[in-house]
C-alpha positions as CSV (number, residue, x, y, z in Angstrom):
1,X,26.6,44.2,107.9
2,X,29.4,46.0,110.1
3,X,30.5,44.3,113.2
4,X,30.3,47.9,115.0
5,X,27.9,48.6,117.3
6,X,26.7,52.3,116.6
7,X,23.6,53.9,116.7
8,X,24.8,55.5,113.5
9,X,23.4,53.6,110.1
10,X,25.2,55.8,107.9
11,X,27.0,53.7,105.6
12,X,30.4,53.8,106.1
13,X,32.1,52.8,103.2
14,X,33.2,55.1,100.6
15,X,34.3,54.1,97.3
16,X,35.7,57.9,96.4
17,X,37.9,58.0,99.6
18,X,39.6,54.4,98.4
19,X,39.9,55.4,95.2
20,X,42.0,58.8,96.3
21,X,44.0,57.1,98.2
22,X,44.9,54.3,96.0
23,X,45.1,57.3,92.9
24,X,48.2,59.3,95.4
25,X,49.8,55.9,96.7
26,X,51.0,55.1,92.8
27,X,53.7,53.0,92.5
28,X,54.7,52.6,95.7
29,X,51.3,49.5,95.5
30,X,53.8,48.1,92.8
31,X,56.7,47.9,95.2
32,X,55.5,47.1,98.5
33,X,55.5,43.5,98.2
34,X,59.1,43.9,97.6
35,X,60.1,46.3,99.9
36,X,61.4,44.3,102.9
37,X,62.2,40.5,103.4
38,X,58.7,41.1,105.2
39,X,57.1,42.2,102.5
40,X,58.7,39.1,100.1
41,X,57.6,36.8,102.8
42,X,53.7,37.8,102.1
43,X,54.4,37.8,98.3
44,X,55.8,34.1,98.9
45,X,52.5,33.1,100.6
46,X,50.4,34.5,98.6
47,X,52.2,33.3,95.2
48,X,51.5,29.5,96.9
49,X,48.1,30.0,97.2
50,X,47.6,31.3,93.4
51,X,50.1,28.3,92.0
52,X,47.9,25.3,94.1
53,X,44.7,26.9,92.8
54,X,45.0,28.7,89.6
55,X,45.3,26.5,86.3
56,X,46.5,27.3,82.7
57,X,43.3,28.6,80.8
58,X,41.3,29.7,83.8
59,X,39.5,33.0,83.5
60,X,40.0,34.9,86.3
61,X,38.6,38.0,87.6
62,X,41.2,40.0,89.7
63,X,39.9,42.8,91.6
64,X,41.5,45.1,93.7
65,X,44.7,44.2,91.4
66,X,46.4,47.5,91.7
67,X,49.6,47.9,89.7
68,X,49.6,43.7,88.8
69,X,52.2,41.9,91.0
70,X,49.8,39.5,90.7
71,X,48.8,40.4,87.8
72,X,52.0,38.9,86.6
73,X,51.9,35.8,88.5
74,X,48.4,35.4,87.1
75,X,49.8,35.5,83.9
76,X,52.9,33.5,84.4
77,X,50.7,30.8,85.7
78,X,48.7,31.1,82.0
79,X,45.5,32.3,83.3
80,X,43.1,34.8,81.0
81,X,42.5,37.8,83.4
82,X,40.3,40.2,83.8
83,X,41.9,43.5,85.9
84,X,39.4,45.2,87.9
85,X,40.3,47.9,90.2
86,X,38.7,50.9,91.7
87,X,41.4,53.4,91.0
88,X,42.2,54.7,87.6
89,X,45.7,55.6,88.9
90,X,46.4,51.8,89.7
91,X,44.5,50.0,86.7
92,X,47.0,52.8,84.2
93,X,50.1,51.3,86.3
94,X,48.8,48.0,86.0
95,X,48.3,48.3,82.0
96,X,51.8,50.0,81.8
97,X,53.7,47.4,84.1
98,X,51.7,44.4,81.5
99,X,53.3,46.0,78.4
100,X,56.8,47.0,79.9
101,X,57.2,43.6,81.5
102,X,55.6,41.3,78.8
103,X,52.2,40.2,80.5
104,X,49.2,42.3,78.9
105,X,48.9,39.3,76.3
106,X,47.0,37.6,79.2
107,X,44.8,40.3,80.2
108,X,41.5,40.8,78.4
109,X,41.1,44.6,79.5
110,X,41.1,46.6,82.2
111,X,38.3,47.9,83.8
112,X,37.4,50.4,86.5
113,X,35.1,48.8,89.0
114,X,33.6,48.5,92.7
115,X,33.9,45.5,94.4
116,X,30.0,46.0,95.6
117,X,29.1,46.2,92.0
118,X,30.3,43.7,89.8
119,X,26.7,44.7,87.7
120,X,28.9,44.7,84.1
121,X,29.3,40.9,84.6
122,X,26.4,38.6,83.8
123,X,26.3,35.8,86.5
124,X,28.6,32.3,86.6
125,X,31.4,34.1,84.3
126,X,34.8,33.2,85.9
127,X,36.5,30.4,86.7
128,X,38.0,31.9,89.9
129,X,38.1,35.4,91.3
130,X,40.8,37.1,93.0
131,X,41.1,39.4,95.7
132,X,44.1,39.9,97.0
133,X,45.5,43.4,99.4
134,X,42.3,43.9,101.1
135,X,39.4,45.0,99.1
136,X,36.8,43.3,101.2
137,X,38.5,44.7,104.0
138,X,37.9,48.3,102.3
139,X,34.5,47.2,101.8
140,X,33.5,47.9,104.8
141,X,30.3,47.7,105.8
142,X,29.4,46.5,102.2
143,X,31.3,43.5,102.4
144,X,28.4,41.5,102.7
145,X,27.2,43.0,99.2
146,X,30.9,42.8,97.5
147,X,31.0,38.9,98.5
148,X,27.7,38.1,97.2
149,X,28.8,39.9,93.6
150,X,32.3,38.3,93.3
151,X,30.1,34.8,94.2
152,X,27.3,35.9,92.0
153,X,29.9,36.1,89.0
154,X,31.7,32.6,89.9
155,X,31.1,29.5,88.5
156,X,29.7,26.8,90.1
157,X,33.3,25.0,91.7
158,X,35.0,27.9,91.1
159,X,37.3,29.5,93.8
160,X,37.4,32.7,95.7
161,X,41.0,33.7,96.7
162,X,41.2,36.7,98.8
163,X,43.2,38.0,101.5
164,X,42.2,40.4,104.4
165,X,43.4,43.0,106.2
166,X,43.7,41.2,110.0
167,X,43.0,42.8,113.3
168,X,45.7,41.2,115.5
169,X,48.1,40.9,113.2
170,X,48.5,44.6,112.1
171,X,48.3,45.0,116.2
172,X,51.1,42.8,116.5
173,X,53.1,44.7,114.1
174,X,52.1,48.2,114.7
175,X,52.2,47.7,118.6
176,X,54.2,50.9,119.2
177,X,52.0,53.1,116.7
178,X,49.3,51.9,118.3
179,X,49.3,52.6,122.2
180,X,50.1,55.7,121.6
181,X,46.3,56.4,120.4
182,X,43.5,57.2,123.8
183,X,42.5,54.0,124.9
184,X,39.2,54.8,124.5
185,X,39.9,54.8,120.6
186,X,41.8,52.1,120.4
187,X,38.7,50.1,122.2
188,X,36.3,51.2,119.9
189,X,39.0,50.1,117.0
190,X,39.3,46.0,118.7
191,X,35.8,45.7,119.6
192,X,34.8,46.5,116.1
193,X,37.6,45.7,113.5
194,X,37.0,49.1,112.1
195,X,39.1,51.9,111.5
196,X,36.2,54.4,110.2
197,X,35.1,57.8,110.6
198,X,32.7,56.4,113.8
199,X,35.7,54.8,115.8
200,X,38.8,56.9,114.6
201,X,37.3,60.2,113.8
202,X,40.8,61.9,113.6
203,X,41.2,59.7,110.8
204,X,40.6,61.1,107.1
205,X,41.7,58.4,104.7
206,X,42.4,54.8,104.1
207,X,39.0,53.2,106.2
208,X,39.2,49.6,106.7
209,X,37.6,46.6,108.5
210,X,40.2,44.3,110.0
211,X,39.3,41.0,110.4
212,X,40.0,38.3,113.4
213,X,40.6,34.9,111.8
214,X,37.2,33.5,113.2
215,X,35.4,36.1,111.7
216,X,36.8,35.9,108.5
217,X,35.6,31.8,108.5
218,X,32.5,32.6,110.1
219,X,31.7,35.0,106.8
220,X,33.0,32.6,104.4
221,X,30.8,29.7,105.6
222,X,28.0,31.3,106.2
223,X,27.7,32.2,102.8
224,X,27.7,28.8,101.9
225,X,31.9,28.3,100.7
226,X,33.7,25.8,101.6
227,X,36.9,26.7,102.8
228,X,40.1,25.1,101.1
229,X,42.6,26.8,102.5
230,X,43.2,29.4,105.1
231,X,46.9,31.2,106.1
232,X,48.6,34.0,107.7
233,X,50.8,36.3,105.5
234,X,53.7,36.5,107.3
235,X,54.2,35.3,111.1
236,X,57.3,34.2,112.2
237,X,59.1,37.3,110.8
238,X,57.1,40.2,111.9
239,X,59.6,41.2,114.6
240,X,62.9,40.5,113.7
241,X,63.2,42.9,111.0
242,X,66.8,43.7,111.9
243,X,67.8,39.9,111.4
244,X,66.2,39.2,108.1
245,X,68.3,41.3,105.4
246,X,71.0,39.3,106.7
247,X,69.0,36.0,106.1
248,X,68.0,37.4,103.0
249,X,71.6,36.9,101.7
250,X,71.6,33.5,102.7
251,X,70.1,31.1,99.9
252,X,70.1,28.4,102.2
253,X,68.3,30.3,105.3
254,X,65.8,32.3,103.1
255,X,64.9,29.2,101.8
256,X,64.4,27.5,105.2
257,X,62.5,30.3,106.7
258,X,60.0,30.1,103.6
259,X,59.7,27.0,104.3
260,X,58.7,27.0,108.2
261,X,56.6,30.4,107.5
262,X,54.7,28.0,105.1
263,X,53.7,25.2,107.6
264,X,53.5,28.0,110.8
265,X,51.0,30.6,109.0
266,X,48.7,28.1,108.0
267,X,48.5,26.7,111.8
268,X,45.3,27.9,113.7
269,X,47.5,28.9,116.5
270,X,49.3,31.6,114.4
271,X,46.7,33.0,111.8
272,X,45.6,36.0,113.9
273,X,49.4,37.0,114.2
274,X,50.1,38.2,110.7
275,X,49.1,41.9,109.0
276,X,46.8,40.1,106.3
277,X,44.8,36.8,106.3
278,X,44.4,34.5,103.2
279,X,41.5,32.4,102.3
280,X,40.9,30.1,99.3
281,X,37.3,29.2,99.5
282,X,35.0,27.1,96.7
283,X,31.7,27.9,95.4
284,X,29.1,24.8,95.7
Protein backbone atom coordinates (compact mmCIF):
# COMPACT_ATOMS: atom_id res chain seq x y z
CA UNK A 1 0.00 0.00 0.00
CA UNK A 2 2.97 2.63 0.26
CA UNK A 3 4.29 4.04 -2.89
CA UNK A 4 8.04 3.42 -1.35
CA UNK A 5 10.09 1.04 -2.59
CA UNK A 6 11.81 -0.70 0.43
CA UNK A 7 12.81 -4.04 1.13
CA UNK A 8 11.43 -3.14 4.54
CA UNK A 9 7.51 -4.42 5.11
CA UNK A 10 7.39 -3.06 8.46
CA UNK A 11 4.39 -1.01 8.67
CA UNK A 12 5.07 2.30 8.87
CA UNK A 13 2.34 4.04 10.24
CA UNK A 14 1.88 4.75 13.74
CA UNK A 15 -1.16 5.86 15.27
CA UNK A 16 0.70 6.61 18.93
CA UNK A 17 3.30 8.92 17.21
CA UNK A 18 0.21 11.07 15.51
CA UNK A 19 -1.60 11.03 18.41
CA UNK A 20 1.55 12.71 20.47
CA UNK A 21 2.02 15.04 18.26
CA UNK A 22 -1.39 16.20 17.69
CA UNK A 23 -1.78 15.87 21.99
CA UNK A 24 1.63 18.74 22.28
CA UNK A 25 0.59 20.85 19.12
CA UNK A 26 -2.92 22.01 21.17
CA UNK A 27 -4.30 24.94 20.19
CA UNK A 28 -2.07 26.14 17.96
CA UNK A 29 -4.39 23.24 15.25
CA UNK A 30 -7.22 25.77 16.28
CA UNK A 31 -5.35 28.77 15.03
CA UNK A 32 -3.39 27.82 12.10
CA UNK A 33 -5.93 28.39 9.53
CA UNK A 34 -5.93 31.78 10.73
CA UNK A 35 -2.53 32.51 11.26
CA UNK A 36 -1.45 34.22 7.93
CA UNK A 37 -3.41 35.63 4.88
CA UNK A 38 -1.93 32.13 3.64
CA UNK A 39 -3.42 30.24 6.04
CA UNK A 40 -7.10 32.21 5.51
CA UNK A 41 -6.57 31.52 1.88
CA UNK A 42 -6.72 27.58 2.58
CA UNK A 43 -9.62 28.14 5.09
CA UNK A 44 -11.44 30.06 2.14
CA UNK A 45 -11.01 26.95 -0.14
CA UNK A 46 -11.80 24.63 1.87
CA UNK A 47 -15.01 26.49 3.43
CA UNK A 48 -16.21 26.33 -0.58
CA UNK A 49 -15.89 22.98 -0.84
CA UNK A 50 -17.98 22.16 2.47
CA UNK A 51 -20.75 24.97 1.48
CA UNK A 52 -21.34 23.34 -2.43
CA UNK A 53 -21.40 19.84 -0.83
CA UNK A 54 -22.76 19.80 2.64
CA UNK A 55 -26.63 20.28 3.22
CA UNK A 56 -28.75 21.17 6.25
CA UNK A 57 -29.59 17.82 8.00
CA UNK A 58 -26.76 15.79 6.68
CA UNK A 59 -24.98 13.48 9.10
CA UNK A 60 -21.55 13.85 8.76
CA UNK A 61 -18.62 12.05 10.04
CA UNK A 62 -15.61 14.39 10.57
CA UNK A 63 -12.43 12.73 11.24
CA UNK A 64 -9.26 14.14 11.84
CA UNK A 65 -11.37 17.32 13.06
CA UNK A 66 -8.87 18.54 15.60
CA UNK A 67 -9.94 21.54 17.63
CA UNK A 68 -13.38 22.13 14.99
CA UNK A 69 -12.67 25.03 12.66
CA UNK A 70 -14.58 23.05 10.70
CA UNK A 71 -16.32 21.78 13.07
CA UNK A 72 -17.93 25.07 13.16
CA UNK A 73 -18.55 25.51 9.62
CA UNK A 74 -20.09 22.09 9.78
CA UNK A 75 -22.36 23.37 12.11
CA UNK A 76 -23.13 26.76 10.67
CA UNK A 77 -23.98 24.97 7.46
CA UNK A 78 -26.75 22.80 9.81
CA UNK A 79 -25.16 19.51 9.50
CA UNK A 80 -25.48 16.70 12.47
CA UNK A 81 -21.78 15.76 13.11
CA UNK A 82 -20.00 13.30 14.38
CA UNK A 83 -16.18 14.43 15.75
CA UNK A 84 -13.74 11.75 15.35
CA UNK A 85 -10.20 12.34 16.06
CA UNK A 86 -7.25 10.40 17.14
CA UNK A 87 -6.00 12.67 19.75
CA UNK A 88 -7.62 13.16 23.06
CA UNK A 89 -5.87 16.51 23.41
CA UNK A 90 -7.65 17.84 20.10
CA UNK A 91 -11.22 16.11 20.43
CA UNK A 92 -11.18 18.05 24.52
CA UNK A 93 -10.34 21.47 22.45
CA UNK A 94 -12.82 20.57 19.98
CA UNK A 95 -15.64 19.89 22.71
CA UNK A 96 -14.53 23.09 24.59
CA UNK A 97 -14.28 25.43 21.39
CA UNK A 98 -18.29 23.85 20.59
CA UNK A 99 -19.52 25.02 23.99
CA UNK A 100 -17.50 28.48 24.23
CA UNK A 101 -18.45 29.41 20.69
CA UNK A 102 -22.12 28.03 20.54
CA UNK A 103 -21.80 24.93 18.13
CA UNK A 104 -21.77 21.61 20.35
CA UNK A 105 -25.75 21.62 19.74
CA UNK A 106 -24.74 20.09 16.29
CA UNK A 107 -22.39 17.58 17.37
CA UNK A 108 -23.70 14.16 18.47
CA UNK A 109 -20.44 13.26 20.61
CA UNK A 110 -17.11 13.10 20.31
CA UNK A 111 -15.19 10.14 19.93
CA UNK A 112 -11.55 8.98 19.92
CA UNK A 113 -10.84 7.08 16.78
CA UNK A 114 -8.31 5.76 13.95
CA UNK A 115 -8.98 6.59 10.61
CA UNK A 116 -7.97 2.68 9.70
CA UNK A 117 -10.65 1.58 12.09
CA UNK A 118 -13.90 3.06 11.81
CA UNK A 119 -15.08 -0.73 13.40
CA UNK A 120 -17.70 1.33 16.03
CA UNK A 121 -19.66 2.35 12.90
CA UNK A 122 -21.98 -0.24 11.35
CA UNK A 123 -21.73 0.16 7.43
CA UNK A 124 -23.77 2.94 5.07
CA UNK A 125 -24.21 5.35 8.31
CA UNK A 126 -23.28 8.88 7.06
CA UNK A 127 -24.39 11.08 4.63
CA UNK A 128 -20.92 12.45 3.92
CA UNK A 129 -17.57 12.08 5.70
CA UNK A 130 -15.04 14.53 6.18
CA UNK A 131 -11.44 14.59 6.25
CA UNK A 132 -9.94 17.51 6.14
CA UNK A 133 -5.77 18.54 7.38
CA UNK A 134 -4.28 15.38 6.26
CA UNK A 135 -5.34 12.26 8.00
CA UNK A 136 -4.96 10.00 5.00
CA UNK A 137 -1.82 11.55 4.45
CA UNK A 138 -0.89 10.42 8.15
CA UNK A 139 -2.17 7.13 7.17
CA UNK A 140 0.46 6.16 5.64
CA UNK A 141 0.92 3.12 4.43
CA UNK A 142 -2.67 2.23 5.71
CA UNK A 143 -4.34 4.61 3.65
CA UNK A 144 -5.58 2.01 1.50
CA UNK A 145 -7.33 0.42 4.77
CA UNK A 146 -8.51 4.14 6.22
CA UNK A 147 -10.34 4.83 2.65
CA UNK A 148 -12.03 1.59 2.49
CA UNK A 149 -13.47 2.28 6.27
CA UNK A 150 -14.50 5.99 5.73
CA UNK A 151 -16.26 4.36 2.17
CA UNK A 152 -17.43 1.32 4.09
CA UNK A 153 -19.43 3.75 6.50
CA UNK A 154 -20.80 6.07 3.59
CA UNK A 155 -23.94 5.85 2.09
CA UNK A 156 -24.61 4.92 -1.18
CA UNK A 157 -24.29 8.82 -3.08
CA UNK A 158 -22.73 10.09 -0.24
CA UNK A 159 -19.47 12.18 -0.54
CA UNK A 160 -16.03 11.95 0.68
CA UNK A 161 -14.36 15.33 1.30
CA UNK A 162 -10.79 15.21 2.16
CA UNK A 163 -7.79 17.07 1.73
CA UNK A 164 -4.09 15.90 1.49
CA UNK A 165 -0.97 16.71 2.39
CA UNK A 166 0.79 17.45 -1.38
CA UNK A 167 4.34 16.62 -2.37
CA UNK A 168 5.11 19.63 -4.59
CA UNK A 169 3.31 21.99 -3.09
CA UNK A 170 4.89 21.82 0.49
CA UNK A 171 8.24 21.64 -1.91
CA UNK A 172 7.28 24.82 -3.40
CA UNK A 173 6.81 26.40 -0.08
CA UNK A 174 9.46 24.95 1.96
CA UNK A 175 12.12 25.20 -0.89
CA UNK A 176 14.77 26.76 1.40
CA UNK A 177 14.10 24.17 4.31
CA UNK A 178 14.39 21.73 2.08
CA UNK A 179 17.74 21.75 0.06
CA UNK A 180 19.35 22.14 2.87
CA UNK A 181 18.65 18.17 3.66
CA UNK A 182 21.56 15.47 1.72
CA UNK A 183 20.28 14.99 -1.55
CA UNK A 184 20.29 11.53 -1.16
CA UNK A 185 17.39 12.08 1.52
CA UNK A 186 15.62 14.41 -0.13
CA UNK A 187 15.52 11.66 -3.25
CA UNK A 188 14.31 9.02 -1.23
CA UNK A 189 11.55 11.74 0.19
CA UNK A 190 10.17 12.71 -3.96
CA UNK A 191 10.46 9.34 -5.27
CA UNK A 192 8.27 8.09 -2.53
CA UNK A 193 5.93 10.90 -1.02
CA UNK A 194 7.04 9.76 2.27
CA UNK A 195 8.51 11.37 5.14
CA UNK A 196 8.95 8.16 7.44
CA UNK A 197 11.36 6.52 9.61
CA UNK A 198 12.76 4.51 6.07
CA UNK A 199 13.43 7.83 4.07
CA UNK A 200 14.09 10.47 6.79
CA UNK A 201 15.53 8.53 9.55
CA UNK A 202 16.68 11.72 11.53
CA UNK A 203 13.10 12.36 11.69
CA UNK A 204 11.23 11.36 15.03
CA UNK A 205 7.73 12.78 14.72
CA UNK A 206 4.98 13.94 12.48
CA UNK A 207 5.28 10.96 9.50
CA UNK A 208 3.40 11.69 6.50
CA UNK A 209 2.73 10.59 2.79
CA UNK A 210 2.56 13.56 0.53
CA UNK A 211 0.67 13.16 -2.41
CA UNK A 212 1.27 14.30 -6.28
CA UNK A 213 -2.13 15.34 -7.66
CA UNK A 214 -2.20 12.25 -10.05
CA UNK A 215 -1.77 10.07 -7.39
CA UNK A 216 -4.21 11.34 -5.33
CA UNK A 217 -6.95 10.76 -8.47
CA UNK A 218 -5.38 7.62 -9.39
CA UNK A 219 -6.41 6.37 -5.58
CA UNK A 220 -9.71 7.89 -5.62
CA UNK A 221 -10.88 6.25 -8.87
CA UNK A 222 -9.56 3.18 -8.47
CA UNK A 223 -11.53 2.66 -5.61
CA UNK A 224 -14.49 3.12 -7.57
CA UNK A 225 -15.42 7.29 -6.64
CA UNK A 226 -16.20 9.46 -8.79
CA UNK A 227 -14.42 12.59 -8.48
CA UNK A 228 -16.62 15.89 -8.19
CA UNK A 229 -14.28 18.20 -7.50
CA UNK A 230 -10.59 18.49 -7.04
CA UNK A 231 -8.40 21.91 -5.94
CA UNK A 232 -5.23 23.30 -4.59
CA UNK A 233 -5.38 25.04 -1.18
CA UNK A 234 -3.67 27.92 -1.81
CA UNK A 235 -1.50 28.75 -5.11
CA UNK A 236 -1.13 31.96 -6.21
CA UNK A 237 -0.07 33.22 -2.71
CA UNK A 238 2.49 30.89 -1.58
CA UNK A 239 5.39 33.38 -2.19
CA UNK A 240 4.45 36.67 -1.71
CA UNK A 241 3.93 36.47 1.94
CA UNK A 242 5.37 39.96 2.35
CA UNK A 243 2.63 41.50 -0.02
CA UNK A 244 -0.50 39.90 1.43
CA UNK A 245 -1.03 41.59 4.96
CA UNK A 246 -1.18 44.60 2.99
CA UNK A 247 -3.85 43.03 0.71
CA UNK A 248 -5.36 41.72 3.59
CA UNK A 249 -6.43 45.31 4.53
CA UNK A 250 -7.90 45.90 1.40
CA UNK A 251 -11.69 44.66 1.20
CA UNK A 252 -11.69 45.08 -2.35
CA UNK A 253 -8.22 43.22 -3.14
CA UNK A 254 -8.74 40.37 -0.64
CA UNK A 255 -11.85 39.87 -2.20
CA UNK A 256 -10.38 39.70 -5.77
CA UNK A 257 -7.53 37.46 -4.90
CA UNK A 258 -10.21 34.91 -3.37
CA UNK A 259 -11.68 35.07 -6.13
CA UNK A 260 -8.75 34.24 -8.84
CA UNK A 261 -7.25 31.67 -6.08
CA UNK A 262 -10.79 30.04 -6.62
CA UNK A 263 -10.70 29.54 -10.47
CA UNK A 264 -6.44 29.10 -10.49
CA UNK A 265 -6.37 26.22 -7.68
CA UNK A 266 -8.85 24.20 -9.28
CA UNK A 267 -6.89 24.36 -12.77
CA UNK A 268 -4.89 21.10 -13.56
CA UNK A 269 -1.95 23.23 -14.22
CA UNK A 270 -1.70 24.53 -10.61
CA UNK A 271 -2.99 21.63 -8.28
CA UNK A 272 0.54 20.23 -7.53
CA UNK A 273 1.61 23.81 -6.49
CA UNK A 274 -0.21 24.21 -3.15
CA UNK A 275 0.83 22.65 0.59
CA UNK A 276 -2.60 20.51 0.62
CA UNK A 277 -4.80 19.03 -2.17
CA UNK A 278 -8.62 18.84 -1.86
CA UNK A 279 -10.90 16.28 -3.33
CA UNK A 280 -14.70 15.87 -3.13
CA UNK A 281 -15.40 12.44 -4.44
CA UNK A 282 -18.99 10.42 -4.55
CA UNK A 283 -19.69 6.97 -3.51
CA UNK A 284 -21.65 4.90 -6.38
Amino acid sequence: MSSENSSDSRPVYDPANISEYFDEYGMREWERLVSTPIDEVSLYLHTHYLKQHIRAGMRVLEIGAGAGRFTQILAELGARILVGDISSGQLALNRQQARQLGFAPAVEDWAQMDISDLSRFAGEEFDSVVAFGGPFSYALDCRDVALGECLRVLKPGGTLLLSVVGLWGTAHANLHSILVLPPATNQRITDSGDLSPRTWPERKTHFMHMFRAVELRGWLENAGLEILAMSTAGSLCLCWQELLPRIRTDPEQWAELLRMELEACASPGCLDMGTHLIAVAKKP
